[in-house]
mmCIF file of the N, C-alpha and C atoms, coordinates in Angstrom:
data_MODEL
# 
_entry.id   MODEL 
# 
loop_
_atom_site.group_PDB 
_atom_site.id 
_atom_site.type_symbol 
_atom_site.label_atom_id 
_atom_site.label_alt_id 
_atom_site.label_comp_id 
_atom_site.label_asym_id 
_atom_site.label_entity_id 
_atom_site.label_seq_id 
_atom_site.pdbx_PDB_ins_code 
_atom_site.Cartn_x 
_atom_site.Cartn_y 
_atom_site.Cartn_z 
_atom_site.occupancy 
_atom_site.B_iso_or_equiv 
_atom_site.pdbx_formal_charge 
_atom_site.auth_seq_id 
_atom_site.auth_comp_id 
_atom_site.auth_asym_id 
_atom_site.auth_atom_id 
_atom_site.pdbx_PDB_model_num 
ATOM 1   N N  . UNK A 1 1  ? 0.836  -1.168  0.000   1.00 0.00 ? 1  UNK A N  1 
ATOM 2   C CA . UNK A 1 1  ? 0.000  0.000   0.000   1.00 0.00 ? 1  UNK A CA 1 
ATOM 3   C C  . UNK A 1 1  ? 0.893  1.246   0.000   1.00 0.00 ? 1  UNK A C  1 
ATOM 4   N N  . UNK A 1 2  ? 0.417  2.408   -0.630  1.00 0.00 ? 2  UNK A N  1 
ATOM 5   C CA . UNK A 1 2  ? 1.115  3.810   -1.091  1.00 0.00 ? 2  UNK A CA 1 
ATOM 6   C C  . UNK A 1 2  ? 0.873  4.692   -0.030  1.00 0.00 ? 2  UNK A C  1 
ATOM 7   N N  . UNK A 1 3  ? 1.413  5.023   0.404   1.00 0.00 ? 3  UNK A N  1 
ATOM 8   C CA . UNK A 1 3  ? 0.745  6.102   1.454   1.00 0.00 ? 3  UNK A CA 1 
ATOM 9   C C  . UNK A 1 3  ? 0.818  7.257   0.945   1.00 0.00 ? 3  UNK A C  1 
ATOM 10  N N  . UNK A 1 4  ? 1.571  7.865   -0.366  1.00 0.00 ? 4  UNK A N  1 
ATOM 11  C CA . UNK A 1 4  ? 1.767  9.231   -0.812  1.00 0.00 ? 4  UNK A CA 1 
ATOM 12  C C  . UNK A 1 4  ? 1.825  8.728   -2.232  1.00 0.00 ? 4  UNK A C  1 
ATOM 13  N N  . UNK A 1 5  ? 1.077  9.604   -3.048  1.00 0.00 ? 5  UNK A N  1 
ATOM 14  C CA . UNK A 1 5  ? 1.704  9.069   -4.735  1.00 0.00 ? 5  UNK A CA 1 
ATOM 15  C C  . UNK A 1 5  ? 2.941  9.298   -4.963  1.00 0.00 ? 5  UNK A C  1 
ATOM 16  N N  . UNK A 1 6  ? 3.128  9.078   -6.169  1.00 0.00 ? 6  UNK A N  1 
ATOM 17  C CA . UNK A 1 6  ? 4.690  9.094   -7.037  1.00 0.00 ? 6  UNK A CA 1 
ATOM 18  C C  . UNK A 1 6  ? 4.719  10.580  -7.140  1.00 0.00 ? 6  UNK A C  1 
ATOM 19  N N  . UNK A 1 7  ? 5.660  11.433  -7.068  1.00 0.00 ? 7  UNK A N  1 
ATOM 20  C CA . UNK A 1 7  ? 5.841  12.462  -7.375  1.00 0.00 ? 7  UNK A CA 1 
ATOM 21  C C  . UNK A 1 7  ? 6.401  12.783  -8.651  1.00 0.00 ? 7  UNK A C  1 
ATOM 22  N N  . UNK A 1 8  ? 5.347  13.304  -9.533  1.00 0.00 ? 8  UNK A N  1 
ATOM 23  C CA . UNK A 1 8  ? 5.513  13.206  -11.249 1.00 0.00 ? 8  UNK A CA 1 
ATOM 24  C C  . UNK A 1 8  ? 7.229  13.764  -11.458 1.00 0.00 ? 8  UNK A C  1 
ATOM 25  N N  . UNK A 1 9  ? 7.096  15.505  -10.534 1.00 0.00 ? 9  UNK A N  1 
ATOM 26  C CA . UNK A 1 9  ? 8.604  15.872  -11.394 1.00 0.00 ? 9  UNK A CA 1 
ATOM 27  C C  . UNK A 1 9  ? 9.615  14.970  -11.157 1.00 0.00 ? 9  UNK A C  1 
ATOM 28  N N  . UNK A 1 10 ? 9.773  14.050  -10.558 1.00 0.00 ? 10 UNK A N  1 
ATOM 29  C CA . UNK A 1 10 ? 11.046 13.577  -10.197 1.00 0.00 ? 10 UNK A CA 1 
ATOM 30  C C  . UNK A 1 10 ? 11.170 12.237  -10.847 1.00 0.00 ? 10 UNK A C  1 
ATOM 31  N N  . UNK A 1 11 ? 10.068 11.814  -12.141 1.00 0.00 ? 11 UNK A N  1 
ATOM 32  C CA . UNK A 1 11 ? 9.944  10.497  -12.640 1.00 0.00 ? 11 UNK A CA 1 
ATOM 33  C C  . UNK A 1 11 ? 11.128 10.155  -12.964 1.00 0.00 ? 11 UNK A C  1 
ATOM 34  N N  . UNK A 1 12 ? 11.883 10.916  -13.646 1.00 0.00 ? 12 UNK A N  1 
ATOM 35  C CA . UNK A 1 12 ? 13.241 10.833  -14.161 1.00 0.00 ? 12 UNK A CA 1 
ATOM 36  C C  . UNK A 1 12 ? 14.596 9.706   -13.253 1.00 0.00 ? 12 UNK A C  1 
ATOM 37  N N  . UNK A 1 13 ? 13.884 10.601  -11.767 1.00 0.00 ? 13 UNK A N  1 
ATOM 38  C CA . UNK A 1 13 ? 14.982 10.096  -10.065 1.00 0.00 ? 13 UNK A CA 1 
ATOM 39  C C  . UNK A 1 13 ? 14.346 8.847   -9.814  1.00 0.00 ? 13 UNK A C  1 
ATOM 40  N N  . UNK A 1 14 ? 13.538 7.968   -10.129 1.00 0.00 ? 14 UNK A N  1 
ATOM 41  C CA . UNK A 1 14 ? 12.375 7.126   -9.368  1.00 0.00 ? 14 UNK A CA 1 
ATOM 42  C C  . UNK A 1 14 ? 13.614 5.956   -8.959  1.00 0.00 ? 14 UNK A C  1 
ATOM 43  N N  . UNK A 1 15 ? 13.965 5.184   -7.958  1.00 0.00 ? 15 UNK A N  1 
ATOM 44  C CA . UNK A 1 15 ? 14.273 4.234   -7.906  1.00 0.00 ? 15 UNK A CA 1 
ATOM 45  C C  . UNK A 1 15 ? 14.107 2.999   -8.778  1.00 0.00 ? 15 UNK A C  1 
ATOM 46  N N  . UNK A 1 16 ? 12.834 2.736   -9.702  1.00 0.00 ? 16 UNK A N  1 
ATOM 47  C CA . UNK A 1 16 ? 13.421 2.003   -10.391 1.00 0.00 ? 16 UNK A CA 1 
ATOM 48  C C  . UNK A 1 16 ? 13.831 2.230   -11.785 1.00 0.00 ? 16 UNK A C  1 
ATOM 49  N N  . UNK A 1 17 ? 14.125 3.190   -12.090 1.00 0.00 ? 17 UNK A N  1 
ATOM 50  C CA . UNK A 1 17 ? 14.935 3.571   -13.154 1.00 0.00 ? 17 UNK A CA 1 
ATOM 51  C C  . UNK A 1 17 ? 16.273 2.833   -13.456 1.00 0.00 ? 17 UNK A C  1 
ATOM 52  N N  . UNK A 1 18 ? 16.823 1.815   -13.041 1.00 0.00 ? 18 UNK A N  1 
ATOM 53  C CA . UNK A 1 18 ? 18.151 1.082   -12.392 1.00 0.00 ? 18 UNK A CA 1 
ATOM 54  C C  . UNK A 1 18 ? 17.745 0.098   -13.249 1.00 0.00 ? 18 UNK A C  1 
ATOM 55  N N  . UNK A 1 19 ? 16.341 -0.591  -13.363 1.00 0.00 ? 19 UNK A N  1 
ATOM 56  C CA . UNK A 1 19 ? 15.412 -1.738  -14.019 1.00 0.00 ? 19 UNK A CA 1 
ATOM 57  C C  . UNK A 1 19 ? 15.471 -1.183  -15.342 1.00 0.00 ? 19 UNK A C  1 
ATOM 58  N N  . UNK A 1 20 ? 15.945 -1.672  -16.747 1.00 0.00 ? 20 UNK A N  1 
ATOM 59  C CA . UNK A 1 20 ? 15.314 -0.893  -17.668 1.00 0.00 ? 20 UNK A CA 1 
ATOM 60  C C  . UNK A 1 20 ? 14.337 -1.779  -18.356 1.00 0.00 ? 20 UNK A C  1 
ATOM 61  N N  . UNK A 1 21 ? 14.130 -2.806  -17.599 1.00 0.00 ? 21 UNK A N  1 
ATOM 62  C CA . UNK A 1 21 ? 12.643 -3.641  -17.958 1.00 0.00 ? 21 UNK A CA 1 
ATOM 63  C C  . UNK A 1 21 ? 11.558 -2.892  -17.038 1.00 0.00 ? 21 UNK A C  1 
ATOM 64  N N  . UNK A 1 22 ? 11.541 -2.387  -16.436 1.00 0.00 ? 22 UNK A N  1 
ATOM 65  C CA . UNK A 1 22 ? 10.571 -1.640  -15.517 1.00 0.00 ? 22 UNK A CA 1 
ATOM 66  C C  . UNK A 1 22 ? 10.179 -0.256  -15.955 1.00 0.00 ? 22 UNK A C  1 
ATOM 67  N N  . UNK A 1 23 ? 11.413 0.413   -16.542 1.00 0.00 ? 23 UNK A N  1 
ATOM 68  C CA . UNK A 1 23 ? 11.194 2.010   -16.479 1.00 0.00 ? 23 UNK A CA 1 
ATOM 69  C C  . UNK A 1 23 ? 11.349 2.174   -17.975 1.00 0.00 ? 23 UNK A C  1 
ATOM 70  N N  . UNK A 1 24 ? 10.781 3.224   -18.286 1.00 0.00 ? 24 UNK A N  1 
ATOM 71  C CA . UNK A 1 24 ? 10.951 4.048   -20.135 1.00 0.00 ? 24 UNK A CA 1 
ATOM 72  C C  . UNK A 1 24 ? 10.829 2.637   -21.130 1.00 0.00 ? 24 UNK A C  1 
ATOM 73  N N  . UNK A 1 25 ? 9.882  2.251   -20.677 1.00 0.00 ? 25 UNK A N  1 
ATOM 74  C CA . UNK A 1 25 ? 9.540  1.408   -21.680 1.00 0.00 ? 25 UNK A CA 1 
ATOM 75  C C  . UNK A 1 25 ? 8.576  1.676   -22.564 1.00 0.00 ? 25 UNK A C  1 
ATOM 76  N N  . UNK A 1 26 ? 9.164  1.766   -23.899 1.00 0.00 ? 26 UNK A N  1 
ATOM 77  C CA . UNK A 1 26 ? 8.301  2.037   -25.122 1.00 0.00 ? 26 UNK A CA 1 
ATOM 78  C C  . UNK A 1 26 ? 7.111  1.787   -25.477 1.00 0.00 ? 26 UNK A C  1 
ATOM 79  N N  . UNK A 1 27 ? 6.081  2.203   -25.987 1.00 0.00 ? 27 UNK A N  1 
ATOM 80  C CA . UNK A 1 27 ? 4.554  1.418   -26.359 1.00 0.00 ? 27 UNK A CA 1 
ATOM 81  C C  . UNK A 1 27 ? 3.962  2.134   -27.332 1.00 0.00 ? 27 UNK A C  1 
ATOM 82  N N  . UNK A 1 28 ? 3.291  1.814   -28.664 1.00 0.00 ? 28 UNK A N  1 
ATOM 83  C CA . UNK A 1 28 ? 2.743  2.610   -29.253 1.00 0.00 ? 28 UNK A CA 1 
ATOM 84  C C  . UNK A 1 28 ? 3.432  2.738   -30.600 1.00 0.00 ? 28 UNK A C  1 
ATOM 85  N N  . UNK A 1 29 ? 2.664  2.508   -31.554 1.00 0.00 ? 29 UNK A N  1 
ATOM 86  C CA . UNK A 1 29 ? 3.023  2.824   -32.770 1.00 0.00 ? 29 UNK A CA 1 
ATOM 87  C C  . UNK A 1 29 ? 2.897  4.528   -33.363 1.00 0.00 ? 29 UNK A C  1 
ATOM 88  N N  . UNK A 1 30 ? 1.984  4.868   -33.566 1.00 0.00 ? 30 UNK A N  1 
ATOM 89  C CA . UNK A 1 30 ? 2.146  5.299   -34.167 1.00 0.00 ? 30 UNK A CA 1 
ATOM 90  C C  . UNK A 1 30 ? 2.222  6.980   -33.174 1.00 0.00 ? 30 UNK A C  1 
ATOM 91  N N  . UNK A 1 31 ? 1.380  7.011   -31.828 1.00 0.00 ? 31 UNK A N  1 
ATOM 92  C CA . UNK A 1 31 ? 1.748  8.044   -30.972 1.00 0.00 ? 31 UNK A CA 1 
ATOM 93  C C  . UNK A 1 31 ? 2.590  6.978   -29.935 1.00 0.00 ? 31 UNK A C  1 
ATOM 94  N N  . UNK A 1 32 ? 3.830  7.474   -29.673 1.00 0.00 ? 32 UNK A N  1 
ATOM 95  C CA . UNK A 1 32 ? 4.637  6.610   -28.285 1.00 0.00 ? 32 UNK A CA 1 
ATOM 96  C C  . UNK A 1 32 ? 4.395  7.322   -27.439 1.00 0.00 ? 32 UNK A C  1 
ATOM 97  N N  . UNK A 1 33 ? 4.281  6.449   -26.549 1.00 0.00 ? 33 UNK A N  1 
ATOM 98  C CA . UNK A 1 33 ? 4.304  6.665   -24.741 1.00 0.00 ? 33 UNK A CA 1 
ATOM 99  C C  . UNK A 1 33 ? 5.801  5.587   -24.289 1.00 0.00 ? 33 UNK A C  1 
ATOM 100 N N  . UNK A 1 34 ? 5.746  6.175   -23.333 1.00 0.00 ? 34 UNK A N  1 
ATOM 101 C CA . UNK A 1 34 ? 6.216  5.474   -22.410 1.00 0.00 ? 34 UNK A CA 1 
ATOM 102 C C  . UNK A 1 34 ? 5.703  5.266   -21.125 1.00 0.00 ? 34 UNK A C  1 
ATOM 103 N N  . UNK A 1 35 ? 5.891  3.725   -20.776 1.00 0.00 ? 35 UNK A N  1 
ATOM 104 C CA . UNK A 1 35 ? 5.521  3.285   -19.064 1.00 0.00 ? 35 UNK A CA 1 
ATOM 105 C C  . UNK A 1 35 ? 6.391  2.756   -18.409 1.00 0.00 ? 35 UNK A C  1 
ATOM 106 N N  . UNK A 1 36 ? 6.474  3.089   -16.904 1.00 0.00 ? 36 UNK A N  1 
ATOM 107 C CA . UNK A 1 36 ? 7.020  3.402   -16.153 1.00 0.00 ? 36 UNK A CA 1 
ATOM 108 C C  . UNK A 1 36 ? 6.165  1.829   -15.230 1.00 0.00 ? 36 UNK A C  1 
ATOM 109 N N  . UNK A 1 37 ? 6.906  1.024   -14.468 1.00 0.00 ? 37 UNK A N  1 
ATOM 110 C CA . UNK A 1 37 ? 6.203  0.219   -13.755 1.00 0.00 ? 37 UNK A CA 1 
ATOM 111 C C  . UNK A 1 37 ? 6.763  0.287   -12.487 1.00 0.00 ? 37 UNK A C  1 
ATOM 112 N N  . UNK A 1 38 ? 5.876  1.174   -12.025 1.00 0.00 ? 38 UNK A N  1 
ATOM 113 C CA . UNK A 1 38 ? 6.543  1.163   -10.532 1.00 0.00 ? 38 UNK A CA 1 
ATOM 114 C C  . UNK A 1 38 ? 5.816  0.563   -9.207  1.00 0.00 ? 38 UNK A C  1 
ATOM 115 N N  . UNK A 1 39 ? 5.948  -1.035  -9.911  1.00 0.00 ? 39 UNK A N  1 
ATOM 116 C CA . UNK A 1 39 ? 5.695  -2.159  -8.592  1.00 0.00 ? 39 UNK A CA 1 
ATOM 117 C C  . UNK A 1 39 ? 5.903  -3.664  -9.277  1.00 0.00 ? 39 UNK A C  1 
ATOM 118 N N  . UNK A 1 40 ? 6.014  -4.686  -8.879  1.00 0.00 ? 40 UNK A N  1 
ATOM 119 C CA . UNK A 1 40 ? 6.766  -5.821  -9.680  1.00 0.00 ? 40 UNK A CA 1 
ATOM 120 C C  . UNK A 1 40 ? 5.394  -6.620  -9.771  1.00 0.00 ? 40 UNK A C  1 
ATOM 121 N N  . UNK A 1 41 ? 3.927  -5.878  -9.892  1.00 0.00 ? 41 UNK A N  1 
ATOM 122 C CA . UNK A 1 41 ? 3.007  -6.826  -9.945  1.00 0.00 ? 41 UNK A CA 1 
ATOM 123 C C  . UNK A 1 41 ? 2.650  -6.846  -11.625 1.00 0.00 ? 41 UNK A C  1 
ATOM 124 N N  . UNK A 1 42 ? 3.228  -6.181  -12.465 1.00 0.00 ? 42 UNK A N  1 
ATOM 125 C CA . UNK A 1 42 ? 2.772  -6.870  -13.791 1.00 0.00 ? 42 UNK A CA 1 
ATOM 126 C C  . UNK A 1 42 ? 4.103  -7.189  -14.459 1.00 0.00 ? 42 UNK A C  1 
ATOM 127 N N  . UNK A 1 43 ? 3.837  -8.537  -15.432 1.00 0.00 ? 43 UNK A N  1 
ATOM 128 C CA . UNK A 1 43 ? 4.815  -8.691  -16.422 1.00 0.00 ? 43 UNK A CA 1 
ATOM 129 C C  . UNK A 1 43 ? 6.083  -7.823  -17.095 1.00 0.00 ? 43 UNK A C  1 
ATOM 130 N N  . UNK A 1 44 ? 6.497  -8.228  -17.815 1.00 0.00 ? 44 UNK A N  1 
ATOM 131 C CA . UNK A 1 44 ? 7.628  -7.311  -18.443 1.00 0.00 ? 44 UNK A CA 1 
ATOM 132 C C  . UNK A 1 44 ? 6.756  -7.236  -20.020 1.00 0.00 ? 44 UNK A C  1 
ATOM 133 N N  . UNK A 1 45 ? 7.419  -6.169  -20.658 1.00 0.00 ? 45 UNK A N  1 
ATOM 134 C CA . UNK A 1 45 ? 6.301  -5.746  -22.161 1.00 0.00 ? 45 UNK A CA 1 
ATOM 135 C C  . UNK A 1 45 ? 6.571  -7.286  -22.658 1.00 0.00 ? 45 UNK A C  1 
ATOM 136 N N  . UNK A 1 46 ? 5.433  -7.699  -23.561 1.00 0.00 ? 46 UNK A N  1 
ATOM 137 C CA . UNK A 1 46 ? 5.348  -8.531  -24.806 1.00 0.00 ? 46 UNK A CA 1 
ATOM 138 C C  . UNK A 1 46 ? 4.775  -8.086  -25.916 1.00 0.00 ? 46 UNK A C  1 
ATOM 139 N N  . UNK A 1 47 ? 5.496  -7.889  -26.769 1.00 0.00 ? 47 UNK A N  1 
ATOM 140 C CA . UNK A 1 47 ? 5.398  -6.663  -27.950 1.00 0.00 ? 47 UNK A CA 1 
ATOM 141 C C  . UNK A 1 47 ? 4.800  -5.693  -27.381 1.00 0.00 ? 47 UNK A C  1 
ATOM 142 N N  . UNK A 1 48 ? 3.224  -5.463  -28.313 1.00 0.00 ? 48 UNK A N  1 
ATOM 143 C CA . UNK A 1 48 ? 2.749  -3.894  -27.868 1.00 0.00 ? 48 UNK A CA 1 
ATOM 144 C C  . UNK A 1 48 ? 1.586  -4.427  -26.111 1.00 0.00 ? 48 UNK A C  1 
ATOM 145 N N  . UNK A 1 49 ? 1.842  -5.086  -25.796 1.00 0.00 ? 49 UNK A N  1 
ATOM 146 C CA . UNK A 1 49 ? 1.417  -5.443  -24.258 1.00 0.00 ? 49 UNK A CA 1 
ATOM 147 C C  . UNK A 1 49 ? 2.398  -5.704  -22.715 1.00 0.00 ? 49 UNK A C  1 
ATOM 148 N N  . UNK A 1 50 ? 0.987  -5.609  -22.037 1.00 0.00 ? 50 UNK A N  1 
ATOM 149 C CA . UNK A 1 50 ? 1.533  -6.258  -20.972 1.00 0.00 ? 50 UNK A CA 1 
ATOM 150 C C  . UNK A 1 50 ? 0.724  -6.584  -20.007 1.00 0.00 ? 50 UNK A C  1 
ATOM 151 N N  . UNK A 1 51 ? 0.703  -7.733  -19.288 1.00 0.00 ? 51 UNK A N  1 
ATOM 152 C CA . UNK A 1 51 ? 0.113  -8.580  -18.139 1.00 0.00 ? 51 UNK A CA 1 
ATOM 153 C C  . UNK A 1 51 ? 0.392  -7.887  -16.692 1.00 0.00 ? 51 UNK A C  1 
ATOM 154 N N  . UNK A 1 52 ? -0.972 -8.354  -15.740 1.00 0.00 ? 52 UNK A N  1 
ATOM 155 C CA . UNK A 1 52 ? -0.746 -8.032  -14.214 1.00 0.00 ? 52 UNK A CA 1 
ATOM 156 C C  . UNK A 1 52 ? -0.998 -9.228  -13.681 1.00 0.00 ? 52 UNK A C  1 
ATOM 157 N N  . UNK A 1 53 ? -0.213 -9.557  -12.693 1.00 0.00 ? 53 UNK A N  1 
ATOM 158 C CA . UNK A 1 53 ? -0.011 -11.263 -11.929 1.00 0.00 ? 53 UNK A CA 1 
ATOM 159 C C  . UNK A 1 53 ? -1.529 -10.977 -11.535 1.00 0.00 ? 53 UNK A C  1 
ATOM 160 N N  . UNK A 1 54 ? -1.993 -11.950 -11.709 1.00 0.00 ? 54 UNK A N  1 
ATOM 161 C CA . UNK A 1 54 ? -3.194 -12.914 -10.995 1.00 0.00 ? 54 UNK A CA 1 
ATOM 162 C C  . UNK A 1 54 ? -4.218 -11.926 -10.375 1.00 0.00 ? 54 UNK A C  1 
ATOM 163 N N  . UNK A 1 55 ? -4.714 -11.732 -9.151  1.00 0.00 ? 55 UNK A N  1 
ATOM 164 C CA . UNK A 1 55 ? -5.230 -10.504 -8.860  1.00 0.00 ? 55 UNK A CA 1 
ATOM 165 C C  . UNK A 1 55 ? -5.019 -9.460  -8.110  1.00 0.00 ? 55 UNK A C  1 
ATOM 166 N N  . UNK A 1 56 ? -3.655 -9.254  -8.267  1.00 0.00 ? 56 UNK A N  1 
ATOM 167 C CA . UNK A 1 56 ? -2.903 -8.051  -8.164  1.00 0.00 ? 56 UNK A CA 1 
ATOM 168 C C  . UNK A 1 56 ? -3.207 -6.818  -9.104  1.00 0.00 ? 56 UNK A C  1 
ATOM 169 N N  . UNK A 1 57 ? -2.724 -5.799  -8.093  1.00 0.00 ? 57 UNK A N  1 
ATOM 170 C CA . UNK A 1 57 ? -3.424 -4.258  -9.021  1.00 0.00 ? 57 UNK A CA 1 
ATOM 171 C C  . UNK A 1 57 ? -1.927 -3.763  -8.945  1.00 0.00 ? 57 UNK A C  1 
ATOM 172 N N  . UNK A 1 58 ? -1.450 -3.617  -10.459 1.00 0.00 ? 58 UNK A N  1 
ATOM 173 C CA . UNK A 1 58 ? -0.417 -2.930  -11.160 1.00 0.00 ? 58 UNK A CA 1 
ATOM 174 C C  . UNK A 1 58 ? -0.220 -1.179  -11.093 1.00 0.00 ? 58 UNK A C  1 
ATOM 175 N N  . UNK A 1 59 ? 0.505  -1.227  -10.454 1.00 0.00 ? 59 UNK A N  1 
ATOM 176 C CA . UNK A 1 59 ? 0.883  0.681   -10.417 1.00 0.00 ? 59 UNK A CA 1 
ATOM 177 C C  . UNK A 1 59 ? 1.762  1.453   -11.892 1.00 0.00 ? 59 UNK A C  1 
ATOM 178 N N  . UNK A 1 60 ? 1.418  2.074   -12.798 1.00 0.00 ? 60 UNK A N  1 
ATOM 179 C CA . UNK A 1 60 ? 1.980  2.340   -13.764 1.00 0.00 ? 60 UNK A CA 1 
ATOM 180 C C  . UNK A 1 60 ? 1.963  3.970   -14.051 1.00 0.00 ? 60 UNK A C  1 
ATOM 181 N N  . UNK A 1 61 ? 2.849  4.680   -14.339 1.00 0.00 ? 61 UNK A N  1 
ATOM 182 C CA . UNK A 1 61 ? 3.129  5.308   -14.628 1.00 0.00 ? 61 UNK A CA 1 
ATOM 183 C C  . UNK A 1 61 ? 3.305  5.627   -16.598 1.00 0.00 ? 61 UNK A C  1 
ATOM 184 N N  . UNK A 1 62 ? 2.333  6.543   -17.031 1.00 0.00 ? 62 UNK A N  1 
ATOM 185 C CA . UNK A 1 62 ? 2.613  6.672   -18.573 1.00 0.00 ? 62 UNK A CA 1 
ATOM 186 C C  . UNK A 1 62 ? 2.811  8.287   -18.810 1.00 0.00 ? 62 UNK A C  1 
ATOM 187 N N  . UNK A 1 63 ? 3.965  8.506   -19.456 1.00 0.00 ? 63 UNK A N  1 
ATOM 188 C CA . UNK A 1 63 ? 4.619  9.360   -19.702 1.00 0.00 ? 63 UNK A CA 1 
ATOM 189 C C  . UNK A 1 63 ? 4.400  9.534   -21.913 1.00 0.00 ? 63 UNK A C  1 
ATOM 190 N N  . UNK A 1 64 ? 3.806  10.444  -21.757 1.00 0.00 ? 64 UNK A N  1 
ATOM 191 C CA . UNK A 1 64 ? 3.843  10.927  -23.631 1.00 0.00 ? 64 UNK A CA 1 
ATOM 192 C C  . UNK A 1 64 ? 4.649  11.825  -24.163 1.00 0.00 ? 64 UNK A C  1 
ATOM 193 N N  . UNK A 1 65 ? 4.975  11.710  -24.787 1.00 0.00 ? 65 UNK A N  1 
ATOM 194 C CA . UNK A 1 65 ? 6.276  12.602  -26.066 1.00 0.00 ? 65 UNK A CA 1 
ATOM 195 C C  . UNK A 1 65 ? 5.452  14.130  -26.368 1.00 0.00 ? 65 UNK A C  1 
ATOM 196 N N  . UNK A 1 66 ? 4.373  13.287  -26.412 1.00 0.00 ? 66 UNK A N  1 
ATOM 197 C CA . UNK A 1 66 ? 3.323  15.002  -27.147 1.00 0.00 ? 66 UNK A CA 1 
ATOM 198 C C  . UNK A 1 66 ? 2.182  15.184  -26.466 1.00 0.00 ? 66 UNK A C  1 
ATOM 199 N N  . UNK A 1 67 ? 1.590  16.131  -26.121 1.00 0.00 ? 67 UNK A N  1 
ATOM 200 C CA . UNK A 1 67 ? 0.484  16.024  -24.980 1.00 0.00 ? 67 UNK A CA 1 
ATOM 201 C C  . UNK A 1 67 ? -0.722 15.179  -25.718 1.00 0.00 ? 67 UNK A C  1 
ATOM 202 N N  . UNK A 1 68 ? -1.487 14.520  -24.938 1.00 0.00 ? 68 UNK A N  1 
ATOM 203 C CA . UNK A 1 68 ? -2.395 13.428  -25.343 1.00 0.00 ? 68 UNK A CA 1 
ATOM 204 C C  . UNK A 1 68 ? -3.757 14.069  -24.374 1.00 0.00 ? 68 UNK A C  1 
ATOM 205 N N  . UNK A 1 69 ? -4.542 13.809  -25.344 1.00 0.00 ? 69 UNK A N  1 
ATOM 206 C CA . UNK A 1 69 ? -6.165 14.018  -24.589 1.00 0.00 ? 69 UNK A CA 1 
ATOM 207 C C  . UNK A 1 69 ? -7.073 13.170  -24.061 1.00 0.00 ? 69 UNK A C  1 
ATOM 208 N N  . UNK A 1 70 ? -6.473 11.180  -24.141 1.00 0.00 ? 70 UNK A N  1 
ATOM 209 C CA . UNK A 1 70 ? -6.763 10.368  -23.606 1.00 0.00 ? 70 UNK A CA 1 
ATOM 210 C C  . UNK A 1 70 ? -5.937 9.284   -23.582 1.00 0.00 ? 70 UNK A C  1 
ATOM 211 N N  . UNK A 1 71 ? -6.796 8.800   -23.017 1.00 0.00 ? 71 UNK A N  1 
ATOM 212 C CA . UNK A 1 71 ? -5.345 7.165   -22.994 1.00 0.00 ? 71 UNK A CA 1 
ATOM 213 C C  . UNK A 1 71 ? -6.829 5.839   -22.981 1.00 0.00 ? 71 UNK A C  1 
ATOM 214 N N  . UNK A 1 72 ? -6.554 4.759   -23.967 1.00 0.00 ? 72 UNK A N  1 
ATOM 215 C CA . UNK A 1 72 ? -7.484 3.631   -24.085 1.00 0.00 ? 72 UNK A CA 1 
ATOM 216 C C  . UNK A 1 72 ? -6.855 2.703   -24.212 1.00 0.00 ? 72 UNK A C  1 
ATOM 217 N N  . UNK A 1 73 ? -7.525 1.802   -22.458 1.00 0.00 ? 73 UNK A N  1 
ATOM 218 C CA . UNK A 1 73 ? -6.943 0.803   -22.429 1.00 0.00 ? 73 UNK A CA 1 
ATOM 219 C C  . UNK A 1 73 ? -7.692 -0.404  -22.832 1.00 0.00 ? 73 UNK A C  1 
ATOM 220 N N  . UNK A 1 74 ? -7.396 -1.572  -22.894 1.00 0.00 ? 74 UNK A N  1 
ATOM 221 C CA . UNK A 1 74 ? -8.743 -2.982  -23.475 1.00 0.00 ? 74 UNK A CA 1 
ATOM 222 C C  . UNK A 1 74 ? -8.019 -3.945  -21.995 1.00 0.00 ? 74 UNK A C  1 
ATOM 223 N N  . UNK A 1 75 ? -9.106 -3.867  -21.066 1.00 0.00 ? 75 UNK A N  1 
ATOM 224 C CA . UNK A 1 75 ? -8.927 -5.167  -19.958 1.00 0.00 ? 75 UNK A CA 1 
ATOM 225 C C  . UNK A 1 75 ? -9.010 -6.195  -20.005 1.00 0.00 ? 75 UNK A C  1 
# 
């Protein structure tokens, strides 16, 4: 459990930035994002996806190149 969120300016400093299966990971064809996984409850990317263990709730962080007016996910 979180007791304070992630503090956006410092995404750059996050501890797991060290992981580069965890952090600035690419997604997106034709607009890229990047996500940021900051907790070890989902998978590592498989192509343009990615999995959350069993019924665990995944903490993610998505970071865009160009400002975006939504984000659509398929559960």
């Amino acid at each position: 459990m979180r007791l304070l969120p992630v503090e956006l300016t410092l995404v750059n400093d996050l501890p797991i930035n060290t992981r580069p299966k965890r952090a600035r990971v690419w997604f997106g064809t034709q607009r890229r994002f990047q996500i940021y996984f900051l907790d070890d409850n989902a998978y590592a990317r498989e192509d343009l996806h990615f999995w959350t263990r069993g019924r665990s709730r995944a903490e993610i962080l998505v970071k865009t190149v160009e400002p975006a007016s939504g984000l659509e996910l398929t559960v």
